[in-house]
Biopython code that builds the backbone (N, CA, C, O; Angstrom):
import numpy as np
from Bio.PDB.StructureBuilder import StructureBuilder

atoms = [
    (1, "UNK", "N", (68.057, 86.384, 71.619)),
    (1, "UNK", "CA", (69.174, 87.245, 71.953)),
    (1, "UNK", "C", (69.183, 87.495, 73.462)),
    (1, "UNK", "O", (68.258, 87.793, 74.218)),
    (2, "UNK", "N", (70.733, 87.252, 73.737)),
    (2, "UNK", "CA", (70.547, 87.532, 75.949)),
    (2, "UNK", "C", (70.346, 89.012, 75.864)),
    (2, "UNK", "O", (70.662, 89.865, 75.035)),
    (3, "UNK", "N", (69.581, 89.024, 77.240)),
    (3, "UNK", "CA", (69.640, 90.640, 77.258)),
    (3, "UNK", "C", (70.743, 90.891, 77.796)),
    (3, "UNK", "O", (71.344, 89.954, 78.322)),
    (4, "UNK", "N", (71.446, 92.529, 77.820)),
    (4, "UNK", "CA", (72.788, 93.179, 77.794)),
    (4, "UNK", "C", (72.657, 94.102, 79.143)),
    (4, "UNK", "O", (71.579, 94.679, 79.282)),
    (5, "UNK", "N", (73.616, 94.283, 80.107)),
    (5, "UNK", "CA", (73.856, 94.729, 80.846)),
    (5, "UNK", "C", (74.902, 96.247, 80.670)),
    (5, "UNK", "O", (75.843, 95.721, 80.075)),
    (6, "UNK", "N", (75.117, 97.039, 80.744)),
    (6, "UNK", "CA", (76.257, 98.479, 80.344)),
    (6, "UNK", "C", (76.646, 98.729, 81.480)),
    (6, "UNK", "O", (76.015, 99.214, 82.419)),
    (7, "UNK", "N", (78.200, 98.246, 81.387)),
    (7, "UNK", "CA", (78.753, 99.475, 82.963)),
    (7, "UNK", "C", (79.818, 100.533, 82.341)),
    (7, "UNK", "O", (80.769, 100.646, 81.568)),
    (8, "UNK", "N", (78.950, 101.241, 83.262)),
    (8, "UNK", "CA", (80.363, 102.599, 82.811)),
    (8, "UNK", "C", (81.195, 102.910, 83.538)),
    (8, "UNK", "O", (80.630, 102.982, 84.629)),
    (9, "UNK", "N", (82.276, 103.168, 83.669)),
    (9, "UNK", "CA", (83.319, 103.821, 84.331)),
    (9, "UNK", "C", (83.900, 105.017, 84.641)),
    (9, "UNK", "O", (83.425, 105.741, 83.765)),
    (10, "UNK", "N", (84.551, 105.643, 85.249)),
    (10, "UNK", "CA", (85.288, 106.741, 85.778)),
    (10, "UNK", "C", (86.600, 107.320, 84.700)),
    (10, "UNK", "O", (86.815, 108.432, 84.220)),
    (11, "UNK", "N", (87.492, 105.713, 84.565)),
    (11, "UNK", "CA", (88.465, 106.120, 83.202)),
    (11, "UNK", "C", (88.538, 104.924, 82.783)),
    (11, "UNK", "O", (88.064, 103.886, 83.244)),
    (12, "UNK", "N", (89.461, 105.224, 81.440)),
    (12, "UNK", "CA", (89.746, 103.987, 80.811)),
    (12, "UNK", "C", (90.408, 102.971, 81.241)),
    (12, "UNK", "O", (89.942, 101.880, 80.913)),
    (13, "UNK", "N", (91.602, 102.971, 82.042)),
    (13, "UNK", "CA", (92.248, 101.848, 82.712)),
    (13, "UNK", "C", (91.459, 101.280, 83.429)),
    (13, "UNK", "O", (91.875, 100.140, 83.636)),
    (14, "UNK", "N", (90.323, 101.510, 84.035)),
    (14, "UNK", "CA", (89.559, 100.599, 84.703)),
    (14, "UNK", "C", (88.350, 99.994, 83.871)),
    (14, "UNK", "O", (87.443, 99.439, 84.492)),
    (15, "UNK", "N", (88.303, 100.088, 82.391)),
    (15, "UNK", "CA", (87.413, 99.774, 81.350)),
    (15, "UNK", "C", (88.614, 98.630, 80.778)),
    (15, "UNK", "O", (88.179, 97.499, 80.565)),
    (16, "UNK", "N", (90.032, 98.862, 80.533)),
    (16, "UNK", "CA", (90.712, 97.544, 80.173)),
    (16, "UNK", "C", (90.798, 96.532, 81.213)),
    (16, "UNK", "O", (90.563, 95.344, 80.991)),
    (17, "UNK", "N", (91.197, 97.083, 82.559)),
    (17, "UNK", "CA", (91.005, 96.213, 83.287)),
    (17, "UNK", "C", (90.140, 95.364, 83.883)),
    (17, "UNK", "O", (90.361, 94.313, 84.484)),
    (18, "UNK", "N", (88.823, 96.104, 83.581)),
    (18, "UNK", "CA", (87.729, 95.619, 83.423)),
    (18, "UNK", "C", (87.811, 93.924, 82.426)),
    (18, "UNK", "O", (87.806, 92.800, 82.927)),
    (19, "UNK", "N", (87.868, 94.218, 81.200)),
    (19, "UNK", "CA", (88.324, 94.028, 80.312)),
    (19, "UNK", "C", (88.511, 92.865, 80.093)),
    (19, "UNK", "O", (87.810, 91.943, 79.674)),
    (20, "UNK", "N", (89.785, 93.003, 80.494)),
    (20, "UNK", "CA", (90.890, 91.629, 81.117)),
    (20, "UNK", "C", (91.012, 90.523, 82.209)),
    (20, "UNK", "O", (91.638, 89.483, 82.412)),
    (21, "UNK", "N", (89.853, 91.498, 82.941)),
    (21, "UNK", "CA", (89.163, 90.455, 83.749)),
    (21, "UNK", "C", (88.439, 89.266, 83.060)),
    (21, "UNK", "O", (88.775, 88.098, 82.865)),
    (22, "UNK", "N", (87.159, 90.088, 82.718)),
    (22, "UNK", "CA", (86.345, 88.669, 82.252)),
    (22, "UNK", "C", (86.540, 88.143, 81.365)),
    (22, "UNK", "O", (85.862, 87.158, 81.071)),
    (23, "UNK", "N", (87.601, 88.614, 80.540)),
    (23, "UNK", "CA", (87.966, 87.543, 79.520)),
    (23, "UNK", "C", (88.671, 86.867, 80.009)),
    (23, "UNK", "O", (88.783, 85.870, 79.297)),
    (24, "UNK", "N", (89.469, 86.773, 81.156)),
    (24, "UNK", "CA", (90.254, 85.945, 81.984)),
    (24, "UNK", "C", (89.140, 85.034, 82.344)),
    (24, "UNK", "O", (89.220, 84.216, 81.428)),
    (25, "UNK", "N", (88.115, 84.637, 83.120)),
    (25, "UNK", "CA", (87.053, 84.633, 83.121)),
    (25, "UNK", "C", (86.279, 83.962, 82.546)),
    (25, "UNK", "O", (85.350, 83.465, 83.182)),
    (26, "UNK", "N", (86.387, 83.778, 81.431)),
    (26, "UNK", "CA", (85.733, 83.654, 80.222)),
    (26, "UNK", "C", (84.326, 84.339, 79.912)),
    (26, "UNK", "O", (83.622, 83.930, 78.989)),
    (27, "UNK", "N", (84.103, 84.975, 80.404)),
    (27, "UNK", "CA", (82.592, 86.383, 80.397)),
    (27, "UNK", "C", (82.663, 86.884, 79.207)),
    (27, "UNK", "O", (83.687, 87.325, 78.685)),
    (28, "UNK", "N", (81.318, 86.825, 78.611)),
    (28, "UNK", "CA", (81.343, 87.801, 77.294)),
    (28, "UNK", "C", (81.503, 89.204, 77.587)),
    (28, "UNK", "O", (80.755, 89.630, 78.467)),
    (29, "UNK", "N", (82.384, 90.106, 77.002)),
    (29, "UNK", "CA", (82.633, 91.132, 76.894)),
    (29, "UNK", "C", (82.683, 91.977, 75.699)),
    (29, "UNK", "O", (83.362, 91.683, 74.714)),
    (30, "UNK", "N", (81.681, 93.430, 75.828)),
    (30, "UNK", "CA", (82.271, 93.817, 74.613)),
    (30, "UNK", "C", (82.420, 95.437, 74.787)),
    (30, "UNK", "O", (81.431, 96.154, 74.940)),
    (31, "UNK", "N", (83.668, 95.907, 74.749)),
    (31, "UNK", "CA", (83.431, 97.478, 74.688)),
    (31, "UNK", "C", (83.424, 98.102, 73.550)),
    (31, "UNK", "O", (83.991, 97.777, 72.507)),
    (32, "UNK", "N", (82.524, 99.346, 73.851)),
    (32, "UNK", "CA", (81.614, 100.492, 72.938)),
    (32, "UNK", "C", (81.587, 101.580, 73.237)),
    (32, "UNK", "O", (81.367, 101.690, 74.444)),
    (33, "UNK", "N", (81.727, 102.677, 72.641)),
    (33, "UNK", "CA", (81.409, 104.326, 73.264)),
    (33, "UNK", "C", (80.210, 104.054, 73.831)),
    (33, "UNK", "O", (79.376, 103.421, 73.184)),
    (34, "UNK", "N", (79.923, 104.529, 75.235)),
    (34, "UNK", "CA", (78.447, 105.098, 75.312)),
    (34, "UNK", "C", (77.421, 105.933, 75.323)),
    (34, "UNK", "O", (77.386, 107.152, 75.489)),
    (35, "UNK", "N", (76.491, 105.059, 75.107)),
    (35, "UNK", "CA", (75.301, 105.508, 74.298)),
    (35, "UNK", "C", (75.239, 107.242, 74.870)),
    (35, "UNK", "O", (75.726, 107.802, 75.852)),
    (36, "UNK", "N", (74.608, 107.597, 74.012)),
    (36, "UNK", "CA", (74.446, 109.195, 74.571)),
    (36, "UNK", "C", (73.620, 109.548, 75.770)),
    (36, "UNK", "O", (73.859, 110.430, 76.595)),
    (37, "UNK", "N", (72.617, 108.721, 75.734)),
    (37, "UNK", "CA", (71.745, 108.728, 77.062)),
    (37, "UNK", "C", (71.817, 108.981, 78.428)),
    (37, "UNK", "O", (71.075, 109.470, 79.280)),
    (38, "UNK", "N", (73.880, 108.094, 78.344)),
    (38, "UNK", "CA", (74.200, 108.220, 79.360)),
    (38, "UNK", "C", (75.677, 108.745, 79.481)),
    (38, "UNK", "O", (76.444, 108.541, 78.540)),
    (39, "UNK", "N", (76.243, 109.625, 80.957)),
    (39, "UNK", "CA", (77.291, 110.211, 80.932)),
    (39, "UNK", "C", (78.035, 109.139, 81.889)),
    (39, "UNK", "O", (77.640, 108.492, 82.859)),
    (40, "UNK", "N", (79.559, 109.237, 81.060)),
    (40, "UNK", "CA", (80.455, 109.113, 81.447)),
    (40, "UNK", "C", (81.718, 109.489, 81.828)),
    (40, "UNK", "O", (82.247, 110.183, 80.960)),
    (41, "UNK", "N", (82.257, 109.339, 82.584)),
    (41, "UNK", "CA", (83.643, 110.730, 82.541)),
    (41, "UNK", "C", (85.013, 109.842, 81.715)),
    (41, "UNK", "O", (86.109, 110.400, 81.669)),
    (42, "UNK", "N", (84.840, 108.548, 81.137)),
    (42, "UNK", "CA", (85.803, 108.273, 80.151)),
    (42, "UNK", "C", (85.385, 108.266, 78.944)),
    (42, "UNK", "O", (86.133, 108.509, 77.997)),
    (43, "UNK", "N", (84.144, 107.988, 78.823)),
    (43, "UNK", "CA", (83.601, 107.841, 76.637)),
    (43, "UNK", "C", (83.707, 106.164, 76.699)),
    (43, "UNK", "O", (82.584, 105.884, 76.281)),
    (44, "UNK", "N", (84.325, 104.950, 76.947)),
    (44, "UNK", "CA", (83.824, 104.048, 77.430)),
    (44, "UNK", "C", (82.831, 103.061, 77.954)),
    (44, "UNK", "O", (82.347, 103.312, 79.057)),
    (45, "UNK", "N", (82.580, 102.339, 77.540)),
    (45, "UNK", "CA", (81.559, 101.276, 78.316)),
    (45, "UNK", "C", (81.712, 99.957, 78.077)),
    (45, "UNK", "O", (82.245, 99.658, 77.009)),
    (46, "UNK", "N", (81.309, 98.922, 78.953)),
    (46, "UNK", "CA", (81.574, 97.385, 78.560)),
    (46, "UNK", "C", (80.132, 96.918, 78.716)),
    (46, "UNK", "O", (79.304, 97.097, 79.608)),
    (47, "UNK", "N", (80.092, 96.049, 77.185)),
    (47, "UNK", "CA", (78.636, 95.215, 77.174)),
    (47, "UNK", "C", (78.589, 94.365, 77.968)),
    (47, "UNK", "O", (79.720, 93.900, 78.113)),
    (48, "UNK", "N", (77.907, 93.910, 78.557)),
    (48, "UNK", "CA", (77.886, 91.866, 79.222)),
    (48, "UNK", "C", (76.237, 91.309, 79.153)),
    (48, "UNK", "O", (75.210, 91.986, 79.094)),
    (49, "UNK", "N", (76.374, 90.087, 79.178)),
    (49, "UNK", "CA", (74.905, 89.525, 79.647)),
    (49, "UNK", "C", (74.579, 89.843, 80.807)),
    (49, "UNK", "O", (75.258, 89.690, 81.822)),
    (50, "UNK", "N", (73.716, 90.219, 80.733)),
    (50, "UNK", "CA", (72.872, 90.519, 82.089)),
    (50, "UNK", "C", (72.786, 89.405, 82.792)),
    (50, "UNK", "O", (73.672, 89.731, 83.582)),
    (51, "UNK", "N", (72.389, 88.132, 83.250)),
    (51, "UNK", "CA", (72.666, 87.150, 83.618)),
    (51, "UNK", "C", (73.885, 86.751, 84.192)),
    (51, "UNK", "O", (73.927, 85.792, 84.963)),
    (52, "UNK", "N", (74.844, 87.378, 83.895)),
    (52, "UNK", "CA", (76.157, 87.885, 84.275)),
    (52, "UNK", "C", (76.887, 88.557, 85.302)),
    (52, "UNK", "O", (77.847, 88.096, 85.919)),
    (53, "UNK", "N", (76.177, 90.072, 85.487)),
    (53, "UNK", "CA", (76.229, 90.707, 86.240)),
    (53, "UNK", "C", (76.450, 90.324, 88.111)),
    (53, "UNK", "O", (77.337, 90.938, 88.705)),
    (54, "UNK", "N", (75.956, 89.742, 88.550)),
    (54, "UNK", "CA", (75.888, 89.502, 90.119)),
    (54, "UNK", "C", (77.792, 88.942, 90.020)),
    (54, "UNK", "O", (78.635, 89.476, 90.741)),
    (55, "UNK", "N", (78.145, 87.828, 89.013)),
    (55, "UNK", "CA", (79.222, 87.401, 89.346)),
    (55, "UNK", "C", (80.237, 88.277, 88.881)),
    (55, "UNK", "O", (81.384, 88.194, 89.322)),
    (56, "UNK", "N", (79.813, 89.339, 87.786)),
    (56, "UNK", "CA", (80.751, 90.211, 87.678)),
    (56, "UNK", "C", (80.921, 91.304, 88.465)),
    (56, "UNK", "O", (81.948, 91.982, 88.432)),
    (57, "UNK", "N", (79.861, 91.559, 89.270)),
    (57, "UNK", "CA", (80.098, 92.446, 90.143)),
    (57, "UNK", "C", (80.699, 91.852, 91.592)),
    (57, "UNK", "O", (80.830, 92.547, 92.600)),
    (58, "UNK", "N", (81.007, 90.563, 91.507)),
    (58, "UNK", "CA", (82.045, 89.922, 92.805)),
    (58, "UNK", "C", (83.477, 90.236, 92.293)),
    (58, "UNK", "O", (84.231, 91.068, 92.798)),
    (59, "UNK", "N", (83.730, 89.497, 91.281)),
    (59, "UNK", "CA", (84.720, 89.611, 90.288)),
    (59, "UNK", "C", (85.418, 90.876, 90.479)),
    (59, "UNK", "O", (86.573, 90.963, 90.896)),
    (60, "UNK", "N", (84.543, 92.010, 90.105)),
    (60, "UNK", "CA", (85.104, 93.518, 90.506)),
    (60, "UNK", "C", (85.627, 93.828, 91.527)),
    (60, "UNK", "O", (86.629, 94.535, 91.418)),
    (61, "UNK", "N", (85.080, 93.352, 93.200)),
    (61, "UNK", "CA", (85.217, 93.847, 93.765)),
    (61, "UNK", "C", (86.395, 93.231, 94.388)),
    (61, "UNK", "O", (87.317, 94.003, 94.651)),
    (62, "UNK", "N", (86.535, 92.041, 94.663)),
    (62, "UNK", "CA", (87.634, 91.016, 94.835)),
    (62, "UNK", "C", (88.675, 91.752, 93.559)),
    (62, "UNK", "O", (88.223, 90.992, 92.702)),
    (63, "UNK", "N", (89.464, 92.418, 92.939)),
    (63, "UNK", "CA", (89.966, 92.610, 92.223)),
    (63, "UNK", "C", (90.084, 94.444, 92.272)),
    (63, "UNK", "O", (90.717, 95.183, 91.518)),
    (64, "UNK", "N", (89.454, 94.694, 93.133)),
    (64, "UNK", "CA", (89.145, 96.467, 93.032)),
    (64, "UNK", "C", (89.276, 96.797, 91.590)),
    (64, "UNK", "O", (90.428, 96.949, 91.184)),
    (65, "UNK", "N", (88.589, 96.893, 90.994)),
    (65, "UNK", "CA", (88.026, 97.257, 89.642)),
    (65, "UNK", "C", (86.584, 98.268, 90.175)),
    (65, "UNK", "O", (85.605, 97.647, 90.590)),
    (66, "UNK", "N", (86.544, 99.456, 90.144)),
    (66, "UNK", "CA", (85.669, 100.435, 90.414)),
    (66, "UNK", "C", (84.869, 100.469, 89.237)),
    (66, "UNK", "O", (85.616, 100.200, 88.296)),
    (67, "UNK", "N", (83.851, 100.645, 88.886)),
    (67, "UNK", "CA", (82.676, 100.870, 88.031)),
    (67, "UNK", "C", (81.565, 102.333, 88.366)),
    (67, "UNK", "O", (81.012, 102.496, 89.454)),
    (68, "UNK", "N", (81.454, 103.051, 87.467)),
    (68, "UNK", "CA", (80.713, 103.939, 87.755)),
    (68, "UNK", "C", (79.441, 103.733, 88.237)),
    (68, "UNK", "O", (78.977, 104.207, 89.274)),
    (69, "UNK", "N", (78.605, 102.630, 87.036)),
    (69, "UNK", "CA", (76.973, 102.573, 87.447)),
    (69, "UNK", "C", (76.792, 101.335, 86.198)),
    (69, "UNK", "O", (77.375, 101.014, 85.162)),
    (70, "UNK", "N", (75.717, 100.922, 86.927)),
    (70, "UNK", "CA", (75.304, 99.234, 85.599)),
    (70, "UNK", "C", (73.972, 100.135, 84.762)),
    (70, "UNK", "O", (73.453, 101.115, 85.297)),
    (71, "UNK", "N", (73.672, 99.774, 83.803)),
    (71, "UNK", "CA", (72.377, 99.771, 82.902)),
    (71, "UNK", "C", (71.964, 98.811, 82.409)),
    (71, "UNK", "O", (72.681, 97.848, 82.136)),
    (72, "UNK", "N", (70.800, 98.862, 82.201)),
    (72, "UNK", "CA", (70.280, 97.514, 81.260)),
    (72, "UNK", "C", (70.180, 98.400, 80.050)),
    (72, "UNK", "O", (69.941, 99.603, 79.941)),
    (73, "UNK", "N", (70.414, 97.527, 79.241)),
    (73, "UNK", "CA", (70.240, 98.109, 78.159)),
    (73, "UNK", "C", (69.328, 98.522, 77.132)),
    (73, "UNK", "O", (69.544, 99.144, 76.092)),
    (74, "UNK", "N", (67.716, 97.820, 77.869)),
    (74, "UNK", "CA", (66.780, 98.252, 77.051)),
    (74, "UNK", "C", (66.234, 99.401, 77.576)),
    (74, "UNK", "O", (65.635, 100.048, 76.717)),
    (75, "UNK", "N", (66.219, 100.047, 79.031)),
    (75, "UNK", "CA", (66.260, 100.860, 80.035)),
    (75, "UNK", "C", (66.517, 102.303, 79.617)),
    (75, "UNK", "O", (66.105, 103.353, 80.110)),
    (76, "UNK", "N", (67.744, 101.940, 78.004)),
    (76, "UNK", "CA", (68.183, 103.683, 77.459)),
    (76, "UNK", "C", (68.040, 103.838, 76.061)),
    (76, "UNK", "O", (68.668, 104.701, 75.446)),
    (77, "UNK", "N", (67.111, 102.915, 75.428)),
    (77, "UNK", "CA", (66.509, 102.765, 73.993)),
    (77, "UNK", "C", (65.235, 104.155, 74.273)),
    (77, "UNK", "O", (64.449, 104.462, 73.376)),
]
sb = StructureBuilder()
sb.init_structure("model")
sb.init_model(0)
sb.init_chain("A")
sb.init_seg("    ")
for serial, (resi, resn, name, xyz) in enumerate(atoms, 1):
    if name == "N":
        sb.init_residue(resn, " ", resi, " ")
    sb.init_atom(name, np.array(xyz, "f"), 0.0, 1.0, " ", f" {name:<3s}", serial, name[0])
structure = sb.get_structure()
């Protein structure tokens, strides 16, 4: 199993647009409430492979797509 990367966001339009990116993309994506561990100010979060991350965080920024903060995901087990 890849390990999973969590970004959270600020609001939801930037969790679809998120979204719609990497499935444009072709990036695995998957959104989920998040975990309790961690706060968010939308209730939102998008899964990805960790392995992933560096190009999704170009992706974002070339695109202004704001992100709150990344997690790994074994990090909040």
């Amino acid at each position: 199993m890849k390990e999973k990367s969590i970004f959270t966001f600020h609001t939801i339009s930037q969790v679809l647009k998120f979204e719609k990116l990497l499935k444009k993309n072709k990036i695995d994506v998957q959104l989920r409430p998040v975990p309790r561990k961690i706060s968010s100010s939308c209730g939102n979060c998008a899964y990805v492979n960790t392995e992933d991350v560096e190009i999704i965080k170009d992706l974002s920024g070339e695109n202004k797509i704001e992100f709150e903060n990344i997690y790994k995901e074994e990090d909040i087990k």
